[in-house]
C-alpha positions in Angstrom: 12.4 1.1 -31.5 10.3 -1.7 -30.1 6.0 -0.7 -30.4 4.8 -1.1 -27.0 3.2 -5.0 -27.9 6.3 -6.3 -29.7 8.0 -7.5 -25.8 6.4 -10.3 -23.8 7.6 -10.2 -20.0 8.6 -13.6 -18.5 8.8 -14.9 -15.4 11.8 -12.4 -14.6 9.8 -9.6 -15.9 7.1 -10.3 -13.2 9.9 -11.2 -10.3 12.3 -8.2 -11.1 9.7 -5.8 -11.4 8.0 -7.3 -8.2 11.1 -7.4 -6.1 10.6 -3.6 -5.8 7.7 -4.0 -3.4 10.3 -5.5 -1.1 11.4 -1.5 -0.7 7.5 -0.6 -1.6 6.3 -2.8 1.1 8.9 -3.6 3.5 9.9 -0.1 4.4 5.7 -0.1 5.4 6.2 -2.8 7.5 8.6 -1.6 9.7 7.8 1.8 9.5 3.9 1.0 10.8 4.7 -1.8 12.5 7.6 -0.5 14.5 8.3 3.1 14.3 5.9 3.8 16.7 6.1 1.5 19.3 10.2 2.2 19.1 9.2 5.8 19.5 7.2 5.4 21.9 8.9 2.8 24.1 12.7 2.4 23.2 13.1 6.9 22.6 10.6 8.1 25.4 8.6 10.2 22.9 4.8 10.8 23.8 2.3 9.5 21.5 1.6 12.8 20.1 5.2 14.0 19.2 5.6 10.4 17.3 2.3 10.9 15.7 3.7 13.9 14.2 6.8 12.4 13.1 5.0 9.8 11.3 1.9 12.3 10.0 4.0 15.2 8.8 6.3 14.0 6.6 3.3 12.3 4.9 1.5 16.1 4.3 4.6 17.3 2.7 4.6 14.3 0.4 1.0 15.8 -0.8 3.2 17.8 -3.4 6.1 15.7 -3.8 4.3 12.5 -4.8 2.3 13.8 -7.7 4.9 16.0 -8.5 7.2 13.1 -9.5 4.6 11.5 -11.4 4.2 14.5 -13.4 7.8 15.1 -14.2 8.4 11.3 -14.9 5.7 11.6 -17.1 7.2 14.6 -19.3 10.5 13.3 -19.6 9.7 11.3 -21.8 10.4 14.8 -24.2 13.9 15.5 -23.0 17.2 13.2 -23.6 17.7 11.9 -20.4 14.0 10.5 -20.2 14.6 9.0 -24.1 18.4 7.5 -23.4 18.1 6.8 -19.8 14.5 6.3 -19.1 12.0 9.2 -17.7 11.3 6.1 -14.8 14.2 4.6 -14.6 16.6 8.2 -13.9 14.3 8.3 -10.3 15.4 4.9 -9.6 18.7 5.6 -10.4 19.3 8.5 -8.0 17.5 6.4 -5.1 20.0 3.5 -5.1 23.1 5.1 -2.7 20.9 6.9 -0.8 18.4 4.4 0.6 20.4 2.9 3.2 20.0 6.4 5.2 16.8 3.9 6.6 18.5 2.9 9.3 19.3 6.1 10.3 15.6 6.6 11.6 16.7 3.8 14.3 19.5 5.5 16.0 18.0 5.7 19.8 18.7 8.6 22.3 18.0 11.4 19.4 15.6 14.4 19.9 12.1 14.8 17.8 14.2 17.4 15.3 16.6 14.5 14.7 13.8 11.9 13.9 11.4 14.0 12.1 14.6 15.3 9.9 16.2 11.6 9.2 12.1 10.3 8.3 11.2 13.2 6.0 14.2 12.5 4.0 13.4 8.8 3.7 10.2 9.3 2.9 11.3 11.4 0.3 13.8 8.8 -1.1 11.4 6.0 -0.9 8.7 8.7 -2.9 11.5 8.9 -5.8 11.4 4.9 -6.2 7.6 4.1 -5.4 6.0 6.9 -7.9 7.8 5.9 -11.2 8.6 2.2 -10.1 4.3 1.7 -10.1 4.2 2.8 -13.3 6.2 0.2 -15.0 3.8 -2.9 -14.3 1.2 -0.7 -16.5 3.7 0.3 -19.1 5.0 -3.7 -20.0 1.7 -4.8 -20.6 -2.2 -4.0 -21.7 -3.0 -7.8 -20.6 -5.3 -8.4 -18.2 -4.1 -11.9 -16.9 -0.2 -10.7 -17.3 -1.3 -7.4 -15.4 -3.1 -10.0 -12.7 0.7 -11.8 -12.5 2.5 -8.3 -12.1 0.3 -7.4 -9.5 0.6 -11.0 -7.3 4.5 -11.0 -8.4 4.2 -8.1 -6.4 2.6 -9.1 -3.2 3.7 -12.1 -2.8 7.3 -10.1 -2.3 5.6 -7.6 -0.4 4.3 -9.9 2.1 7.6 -12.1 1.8 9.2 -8.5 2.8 6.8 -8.0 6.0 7.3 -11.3 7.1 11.2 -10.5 6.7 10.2 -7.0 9.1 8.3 -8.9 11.5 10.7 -11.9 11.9 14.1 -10.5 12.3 13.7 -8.8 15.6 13.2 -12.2 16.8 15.9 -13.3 14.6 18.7 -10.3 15.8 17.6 -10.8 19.6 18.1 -15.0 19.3 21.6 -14.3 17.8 22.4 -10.9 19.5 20.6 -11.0 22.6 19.3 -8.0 24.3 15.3 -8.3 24.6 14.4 -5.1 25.3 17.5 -3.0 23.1 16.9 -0.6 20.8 19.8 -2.3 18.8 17.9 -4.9 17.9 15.8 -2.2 15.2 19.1 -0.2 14.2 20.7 -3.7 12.9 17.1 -4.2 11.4 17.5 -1.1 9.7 21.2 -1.5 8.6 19.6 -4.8 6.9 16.5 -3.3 5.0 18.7 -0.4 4.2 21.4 -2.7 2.0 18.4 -4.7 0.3 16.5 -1.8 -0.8 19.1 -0.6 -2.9 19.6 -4.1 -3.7 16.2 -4.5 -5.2 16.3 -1.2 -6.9 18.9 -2.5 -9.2 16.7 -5.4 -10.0 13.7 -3.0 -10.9 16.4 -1.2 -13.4 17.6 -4.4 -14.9 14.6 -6.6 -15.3 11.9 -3.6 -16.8 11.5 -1.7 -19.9 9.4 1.3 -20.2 6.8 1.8 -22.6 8.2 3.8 -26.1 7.1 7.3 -27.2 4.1 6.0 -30.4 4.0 8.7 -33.4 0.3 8.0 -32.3 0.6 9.6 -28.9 3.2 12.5 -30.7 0.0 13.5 -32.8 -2.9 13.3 -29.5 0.1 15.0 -27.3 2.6 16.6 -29.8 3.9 19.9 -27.6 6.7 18.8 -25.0 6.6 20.4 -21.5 8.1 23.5 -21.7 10.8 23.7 -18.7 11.4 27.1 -18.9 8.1 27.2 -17.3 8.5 25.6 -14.2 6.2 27.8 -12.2 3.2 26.9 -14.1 4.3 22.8 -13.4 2.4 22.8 -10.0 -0.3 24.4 -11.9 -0.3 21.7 -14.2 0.5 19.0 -12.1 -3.0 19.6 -10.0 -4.9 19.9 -12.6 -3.9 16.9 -14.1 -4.3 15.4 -10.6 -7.8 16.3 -10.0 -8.9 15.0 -13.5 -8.0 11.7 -12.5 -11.2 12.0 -9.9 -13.1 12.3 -13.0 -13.0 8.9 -13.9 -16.2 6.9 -11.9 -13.7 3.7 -11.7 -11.2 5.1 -10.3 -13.2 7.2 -7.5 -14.8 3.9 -6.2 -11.5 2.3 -6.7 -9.7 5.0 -3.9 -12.3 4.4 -1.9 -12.0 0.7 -1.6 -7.8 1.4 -1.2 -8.8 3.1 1.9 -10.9 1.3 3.1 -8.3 -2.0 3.3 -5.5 0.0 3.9 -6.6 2.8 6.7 -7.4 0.2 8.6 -4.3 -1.4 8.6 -2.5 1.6 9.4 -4.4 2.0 12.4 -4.3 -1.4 13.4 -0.6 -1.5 13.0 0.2 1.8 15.2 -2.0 0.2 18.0 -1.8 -3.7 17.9 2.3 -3.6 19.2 0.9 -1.4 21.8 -1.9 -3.4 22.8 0.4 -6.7 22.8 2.6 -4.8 25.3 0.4 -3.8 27.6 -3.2 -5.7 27.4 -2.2 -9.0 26.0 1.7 -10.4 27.1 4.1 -7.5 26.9 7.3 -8.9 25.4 9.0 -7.2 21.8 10.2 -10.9 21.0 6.2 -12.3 20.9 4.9 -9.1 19.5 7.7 -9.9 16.5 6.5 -13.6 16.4 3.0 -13.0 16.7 3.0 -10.1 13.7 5.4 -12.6 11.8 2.3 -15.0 12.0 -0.1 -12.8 10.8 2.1 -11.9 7.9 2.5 -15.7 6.8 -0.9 -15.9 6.5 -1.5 -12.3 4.5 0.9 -14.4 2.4 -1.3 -17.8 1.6 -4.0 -14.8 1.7 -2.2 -13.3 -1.5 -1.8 -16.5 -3.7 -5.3 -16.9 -3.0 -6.8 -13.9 -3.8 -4.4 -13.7 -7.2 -6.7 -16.3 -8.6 -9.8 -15.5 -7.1 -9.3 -12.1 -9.2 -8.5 -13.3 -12.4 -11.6 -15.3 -12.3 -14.1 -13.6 -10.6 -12.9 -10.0 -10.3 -12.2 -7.7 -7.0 -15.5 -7.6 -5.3 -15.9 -10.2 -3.4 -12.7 -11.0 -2.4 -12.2 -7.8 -1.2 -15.6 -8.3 1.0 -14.6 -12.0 2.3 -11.4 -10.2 3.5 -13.5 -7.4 5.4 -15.5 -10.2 7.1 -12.1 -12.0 8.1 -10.6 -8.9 9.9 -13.5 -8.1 11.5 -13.6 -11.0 13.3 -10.3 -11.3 14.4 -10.9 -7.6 15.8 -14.0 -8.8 17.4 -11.7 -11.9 19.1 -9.5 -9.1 20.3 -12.2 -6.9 21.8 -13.3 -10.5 23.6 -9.9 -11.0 24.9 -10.5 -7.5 26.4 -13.8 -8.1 27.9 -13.2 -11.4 29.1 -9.6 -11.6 30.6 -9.1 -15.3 30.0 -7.6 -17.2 32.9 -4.5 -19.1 32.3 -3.6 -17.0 28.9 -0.8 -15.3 30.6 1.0 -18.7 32.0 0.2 -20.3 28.3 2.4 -17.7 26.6 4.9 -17.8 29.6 5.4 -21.4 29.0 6.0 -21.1 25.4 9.1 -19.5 27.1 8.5 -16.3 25.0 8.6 -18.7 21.7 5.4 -18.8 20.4 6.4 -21.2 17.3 7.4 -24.0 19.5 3.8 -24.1 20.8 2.9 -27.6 19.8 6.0 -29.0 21.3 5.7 -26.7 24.6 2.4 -28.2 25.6 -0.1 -26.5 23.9 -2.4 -24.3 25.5 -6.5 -24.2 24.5 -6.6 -20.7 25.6 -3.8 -19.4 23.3 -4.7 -21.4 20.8 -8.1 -19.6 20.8 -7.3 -16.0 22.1 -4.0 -15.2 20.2 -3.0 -18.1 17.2 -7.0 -17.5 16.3 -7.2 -14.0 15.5 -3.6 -13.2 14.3 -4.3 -16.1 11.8 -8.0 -14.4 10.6 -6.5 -11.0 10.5 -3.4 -12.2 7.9 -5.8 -14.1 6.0 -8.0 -10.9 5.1 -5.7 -8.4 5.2 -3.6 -10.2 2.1 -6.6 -9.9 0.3 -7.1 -6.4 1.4 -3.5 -5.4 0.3 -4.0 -7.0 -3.1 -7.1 -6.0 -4.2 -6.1 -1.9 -5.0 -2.7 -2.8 -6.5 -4.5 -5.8 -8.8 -7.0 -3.0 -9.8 -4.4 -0.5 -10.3 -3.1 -1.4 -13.1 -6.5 -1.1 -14.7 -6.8 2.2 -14.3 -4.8 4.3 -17.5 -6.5 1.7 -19.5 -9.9 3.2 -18.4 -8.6 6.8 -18.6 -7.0 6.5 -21.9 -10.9 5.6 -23.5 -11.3 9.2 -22.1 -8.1 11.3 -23.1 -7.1 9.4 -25.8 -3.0 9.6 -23.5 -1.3 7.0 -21.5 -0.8 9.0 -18.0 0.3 6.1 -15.7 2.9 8.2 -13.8 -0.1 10.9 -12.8 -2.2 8.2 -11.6 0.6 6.6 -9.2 1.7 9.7 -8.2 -2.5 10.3 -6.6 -2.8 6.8 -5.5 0.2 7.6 -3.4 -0.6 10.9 -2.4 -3.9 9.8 -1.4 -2.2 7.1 0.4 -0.2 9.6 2.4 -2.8 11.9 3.5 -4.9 9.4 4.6 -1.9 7.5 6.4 -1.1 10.7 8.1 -4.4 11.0 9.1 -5.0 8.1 10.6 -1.4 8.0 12.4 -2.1 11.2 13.8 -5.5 10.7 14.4 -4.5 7.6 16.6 -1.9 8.5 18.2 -3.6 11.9 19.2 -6.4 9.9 20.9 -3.8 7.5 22.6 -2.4 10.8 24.4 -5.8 12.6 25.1 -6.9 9.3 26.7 -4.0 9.0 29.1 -1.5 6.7 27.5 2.1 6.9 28.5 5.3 7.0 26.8 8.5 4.6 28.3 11.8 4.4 27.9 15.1 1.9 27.4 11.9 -0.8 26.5 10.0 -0.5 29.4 6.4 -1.2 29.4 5.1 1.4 31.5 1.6 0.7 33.7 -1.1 2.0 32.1 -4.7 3.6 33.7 -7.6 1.3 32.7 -9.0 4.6 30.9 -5.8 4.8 28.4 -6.0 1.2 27.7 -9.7 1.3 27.2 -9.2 4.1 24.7 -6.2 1.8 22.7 -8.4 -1.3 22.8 -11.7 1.0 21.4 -9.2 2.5 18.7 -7.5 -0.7 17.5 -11.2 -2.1 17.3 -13.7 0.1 16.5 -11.4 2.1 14.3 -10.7 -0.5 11.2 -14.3 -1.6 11.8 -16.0 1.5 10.7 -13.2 2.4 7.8 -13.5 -1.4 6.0 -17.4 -1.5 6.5 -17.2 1.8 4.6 -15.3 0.4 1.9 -17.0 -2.6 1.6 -20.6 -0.4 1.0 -18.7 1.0 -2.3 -17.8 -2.3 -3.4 -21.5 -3.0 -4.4 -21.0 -1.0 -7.2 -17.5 -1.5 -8.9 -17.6 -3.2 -11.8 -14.1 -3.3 -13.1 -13.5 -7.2 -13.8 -11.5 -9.8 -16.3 -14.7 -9.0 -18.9 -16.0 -5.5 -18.2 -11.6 -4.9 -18.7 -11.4 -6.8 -21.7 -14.7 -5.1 -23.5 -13.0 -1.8 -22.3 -9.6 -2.7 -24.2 -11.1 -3.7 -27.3 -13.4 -0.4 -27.4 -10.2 1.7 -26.7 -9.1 0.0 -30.0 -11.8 1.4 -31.7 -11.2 4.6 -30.4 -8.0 4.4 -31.5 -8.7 3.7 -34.8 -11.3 7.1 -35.2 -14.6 4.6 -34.2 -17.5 7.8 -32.4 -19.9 5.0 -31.8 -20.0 1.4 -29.2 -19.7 -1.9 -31.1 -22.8 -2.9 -29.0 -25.6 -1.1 -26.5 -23.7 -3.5 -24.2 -20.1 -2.4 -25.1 -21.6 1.1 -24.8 -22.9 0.8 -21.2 -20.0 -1.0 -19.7 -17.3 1.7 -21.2 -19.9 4.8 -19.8 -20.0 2.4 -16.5 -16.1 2.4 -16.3 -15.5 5.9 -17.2 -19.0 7.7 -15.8 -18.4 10.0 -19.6 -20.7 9.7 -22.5 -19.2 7.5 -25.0 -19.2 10.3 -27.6 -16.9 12.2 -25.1 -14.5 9.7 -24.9 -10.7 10.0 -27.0 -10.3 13.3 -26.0 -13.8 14.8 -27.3 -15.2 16.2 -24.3 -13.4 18.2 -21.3 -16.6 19.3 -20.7 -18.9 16.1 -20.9 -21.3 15.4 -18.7 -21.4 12.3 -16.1 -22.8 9.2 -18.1 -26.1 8.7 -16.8 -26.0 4.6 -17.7 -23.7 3.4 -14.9 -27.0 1.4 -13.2 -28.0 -0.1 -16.6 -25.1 -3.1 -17.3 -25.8 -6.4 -15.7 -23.7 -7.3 -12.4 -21.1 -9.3 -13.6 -18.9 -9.6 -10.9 
């Protein structure tokens, strides 16, 4: 068998693994971007009844997610995970079932219907995501060739949103029917096909990392199955010991920071296209599909800014960028600009043809301007976690002495989904209490001035306050190309039976990283104390 440094990944490596996101990412896309607004105006649900279909199935995954991490970690001892692959079975058993996606879109259903057909999705798409993540991780220890997995990866994802944006203006230029709800069943139909598509890529371009006689001695007894009720026992336990790593706290924290305020912003922005702004599905597609085009130039920048510099202060030019496109929103608001409605009506609902339409100032300056801000920053906010990610069982192994990358995908995606179904319901919740009203068959239904004041306040002052949270954390992360490659070289050490640091310096960048004693590290010390030297390493971000 192959060690785990003897394969190289390629260019294919990086793209086949990457296409994945296109399920990873794209199912996001439409799901925030459109699930809401569809339930909302196309099914005639209220906003709270489509909050809960979009918050609970996100609760439920707080088992499932980790779960599968878990499991796909301790396959590794049984025959399937050694012949087949303990990642690669999961992926497997997703690909005939994902197209049930456009099942979600079938219009004229009741809430059982909806909530039924999304929980099942969800957990479908929870059986790729969890042991797909893992992979990037498990091909390489490199920090550049981690860099190139992680922007392999979002440039497809945002290739994939722009995809989920664009074709409803695609389907209703070819199909007609502005206001159907056809337009985001054939949507559906398509996304459903290419995720399994992309799923066989993932199986055939990836290899998982093999089973070292060094990791049979740290971890020699396999799971015993005849034990299952003790695996959620387990499972948590393992899952809470990941929050004992210091990088990897501030790393959730800056995660939820970009991306909470996404998933706010994307539940309320279709909303407040429709009703404050020009209230037509076709520009809300074109104008999301604009936004997404720049996340994508967002991405291939930030891919380099990151290998050179590290996260930090990309991830805080980013903040600065959405905030101001939020702030041109809230102007828009406030101000009412004259002549913006007749600008967009004369683009005769085509927003791409502005230049040769005449182009309008005020458009220009009150929708082009901010959409373009917002992509820019939020590229760089969707790449900054998933860059960092792969990191992170790097940083833990110094401390167990074990390669765990399937635990610490599965709590990156839990967390994900209890804060996404937080902030969905939270949202939507606060959309109902302040008066807003569901439609029906794609009306846009006249609004009070208090429900749209509560959207605009939401869509606003919501990503504001998560993001300026974040980007207080940032001061003090400190995982980078140098702090990472110092880290590597000291888990060689390790490794090799070193108890002391090459260097003071080497010493207080590893304690940094971890927050453990560096005589508590490999495995020594389930009961270590917090290193107490995390403020004593230069800032070398």
């Amino acid at each position: 068998m192959a060690t785990p440094d003897a394969r190289k990944p390629s260019w294919v490596n990086y793209w086949g693994w990457g296409s994945g996101d296109m399920l990873g990412a794209g199912a996001q896309a439409v799901i925030t971007g459109w699930l809401a607004y569809f339930f909302i105006t196309f099914c005639g649900l209220s906003p709270v009844k489509t909050g809960l279909i979009l918050g609970l199935p996100r609760l439920l995954e707080a088992i499932t997610c980790p779960l599968i991490g878990y499991i796909s970690d301790n396959l590794r001892h049984t025959w399937i995970g050694r012949k087949v692959g303990r990642r690669k079975i999961f992926l497997l058993l997703t690909i005939p079932l994902l197209p049930s996606f456009a099942l979600i879109f079938v219009s004229g259903q009741t809430f059982t219907y909806y909530l039924v057909t999304f929980i099942f999705f969800e957990f479908v798409y929870t059986m790729f995501l969890i042991p797909w993540e893992t992979l990037a991780a498990e091909m390489t220890k490199d920090y550049k060739e981690k860099a190139k997995f992680a922007g392999a990866r979002m440039l497809i994802a945002q290739s994939s949103a722009i995809l989920a944006s664009y074709l409803p203006t695609l389907i209703i230029n070819n199909f007609g029917g502005k206001d159907s709800s056809n337009t985001f069943l054939i949507m559906a139909a398509i996304f459903g096909g290419l995720f399994s598509l992309v799923v066989v890529l993932v199986v055939l371009f990836t290899w998982e990392r093999p089973y070292t006689e060094e990791e049979k001695l740290i971890q020699p007894e396999p799971m015993d199955w005849g034990k299952a009720a003790l695996i959620p026992v387990n499972m948590f336990r393992d899952l809470f010991s990941t929050l004992k790593l210091k990088a990897f706290r501030q790393h959730l924290s800056l995660y939820l920071g970009g991306y909470i305020s996404q998933d706010i912003f994307n539940t309320a922005f279709p909303l407040f296209v429709a009703t404050v702004m020009v209230g037509s599905t076709l520009v809300i597609s074109q104008a999301m599909t604009m936004m997404y085009f720049a996340q994508l130039i967002s991405v291939m920048i930030a891919i380099r800014v990151i290998i050179k510099t590290g996260p930090t202060a990309a991830y805080r030019m980013a903040i600065s960028f959405v905030c101001a496109a939020l702030l041109l929103f809230l102007g828009f608001y406030l101000v009412k600009p004259a002549g913006f409605a007749a600008g967009v009506e004369g683009l005769h609902g085509n927003i791409f043809n502005a230049a040769g339409a005449g182009f309008n100032p005020t458009v220009l300056f009150w929708l082009f301007l901010p959409i373009i801000l917002a992509g820019l920053g939020r590229g760089t906010l969707n790449f900054v976690p998933w860059g960092v990610y792969n990191y992170l069982p790097d940083v833990d192994e110094a401390v167990t002495g074990q390669r765990r990358e399937g635990i610490f995908a599965g709590v990156m995606t839990f967390v994900r989904k209890i804060a996404q179904s937080g902030a969905i319901l939270l949202t939507t919740t606060l959309l109902g209490l302040g008066g807003f009203v569901s439609g029906g068959k794609g009306q846009v239904v006249h609004q009070t001035p208090q429900a749209i004041h509560t959207l605009v306040l939401i869509m606003v002052g919501g990503p504001i306050l998560v993001m300026v949270t974040g980007m207080i954390i940032s001061w003090k992360f400190r995982l980078n190309a140098k702090t990472h490659e110092v880290l590597v070289h000291e888990v060689e050490r390790l490794r090799a039976g070193a108890t002391e640091a090459e260097s003071p310096e080497s010493k207080a960048i590893v304690e940094d990283l971890t927050g453990w004693k560096y005589e508590r590290l490999w495995g020594r010390g389930e009961k270590a104390r917090p290193s107490a030297t995390s403020d004593q390493i230069p800032d070398i971000n």
